[in-house]
N, C-alpha and C positions, 0 to 999 in steps of 0.2 A: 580852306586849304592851310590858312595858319596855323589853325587849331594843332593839325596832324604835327608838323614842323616842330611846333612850341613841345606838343606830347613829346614827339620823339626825345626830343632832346633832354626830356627831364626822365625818363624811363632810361638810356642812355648813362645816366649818372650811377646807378643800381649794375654793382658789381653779380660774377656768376656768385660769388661766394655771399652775397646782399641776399638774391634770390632765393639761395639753398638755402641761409638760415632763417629766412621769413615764412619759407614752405617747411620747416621745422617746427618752429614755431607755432603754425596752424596749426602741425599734427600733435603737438604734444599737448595744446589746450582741448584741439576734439578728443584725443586719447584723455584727458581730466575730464571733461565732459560727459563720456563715455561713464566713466564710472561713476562720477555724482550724479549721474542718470538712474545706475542702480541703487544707490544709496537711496532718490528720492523715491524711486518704483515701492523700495523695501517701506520706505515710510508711512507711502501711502497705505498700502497694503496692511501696515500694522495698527492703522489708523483708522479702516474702513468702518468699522462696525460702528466707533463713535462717529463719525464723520454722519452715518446713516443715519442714524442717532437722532441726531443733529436736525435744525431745517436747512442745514448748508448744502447737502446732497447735492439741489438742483444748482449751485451756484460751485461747487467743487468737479461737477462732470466735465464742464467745457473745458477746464483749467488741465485734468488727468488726460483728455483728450487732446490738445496740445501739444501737452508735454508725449506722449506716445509717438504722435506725429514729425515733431522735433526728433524723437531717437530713429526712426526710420530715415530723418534727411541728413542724419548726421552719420551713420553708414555710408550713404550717396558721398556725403561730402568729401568721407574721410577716406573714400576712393580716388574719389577725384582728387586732392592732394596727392595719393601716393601717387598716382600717374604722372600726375605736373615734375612730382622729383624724379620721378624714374625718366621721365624728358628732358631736364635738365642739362642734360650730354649737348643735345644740340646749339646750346651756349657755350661749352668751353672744348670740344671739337678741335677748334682752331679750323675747323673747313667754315668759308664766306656763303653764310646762309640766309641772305637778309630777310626774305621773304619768312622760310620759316623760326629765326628770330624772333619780325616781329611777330607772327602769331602767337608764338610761345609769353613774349613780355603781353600782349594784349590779354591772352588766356590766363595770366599773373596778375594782371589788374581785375580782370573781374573775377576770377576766383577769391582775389581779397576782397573785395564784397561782397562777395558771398560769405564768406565764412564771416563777415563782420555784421550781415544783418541775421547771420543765423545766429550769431551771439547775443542781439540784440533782443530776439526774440525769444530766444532761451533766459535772457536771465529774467525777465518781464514775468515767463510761466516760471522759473525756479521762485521768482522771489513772491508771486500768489501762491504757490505750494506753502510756501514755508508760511505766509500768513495766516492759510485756511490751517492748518496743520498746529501753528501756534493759539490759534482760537480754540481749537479741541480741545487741547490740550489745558489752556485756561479754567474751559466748560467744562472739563472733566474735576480738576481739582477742585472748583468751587461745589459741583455736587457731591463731592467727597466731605467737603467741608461741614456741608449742609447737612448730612445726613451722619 
């Protein structure tokens, strides 16, 4: 029962205006997201045939397949944000709502973790993208060279 108490009181400190720009924030890094998503699709895709090439295939599937699955949760997620703002009202209201409150601050804490471990996982597969992707790209000039 402390635990609740201690929470409250530190979630409490977090103005409406704290919230609104933190759930801003989420959306404009998944809106960045969003597009360095297409930026990578377009890489890979331009990359395919040497990747195939390659004997990296079997170790660049899992990595493409990831990263697809990350743009599908990042739809979900970038939903779930705009809901969270579009809720927001019930914080500065000025009507005594404690109950839905705190589900809204609760649903604010674990939406930031959510978006925190989706980033966490997303940069994991952006930054094996860009490796496999930098290694072709090596492997290709040096055949270039060679030949």
């Amino acid at each position: 029962m402390e635990t609740k108490s201690s929470k409250r009181k530190f979630r409490e400190w977090f103005s409406a205006d704290e919230l609104h720009e933190e759930s801003k924030k989420w959306s404009s890094e998944l809106k960045f997201a969003r597009d360095e998503q297409k930026f990578l699709n377009h890489m890979v895709k331009d990359y395919t045939l040497d990747i195939i090439d390659t004997d990296m295939f079997k170790d660049t599937q899992p990595v493409v397949d990831a990263l697809n699955k990350l743009e599908k949760d990042l739809v979900d997620l970038f939903k779930k944000v705009q809901l969270h703002e579009n809720q927001l009202q019930i914080m500065v209201d000025e009507v005594n709502q404690e109950k839905m409150e705190e589900a809204y601050l609760d649903t604010h804490n674990d939406l930031g973790k959510e978006v925190e471990d989706y980033f966490v996982k997303y940069r994991d597969s952006k930054t094996r993208i860009f490796d496999i992707v930098s290694n072709v790209i090596k492997r290709k000039k040096q055949k270039r060279l060679l030949n």
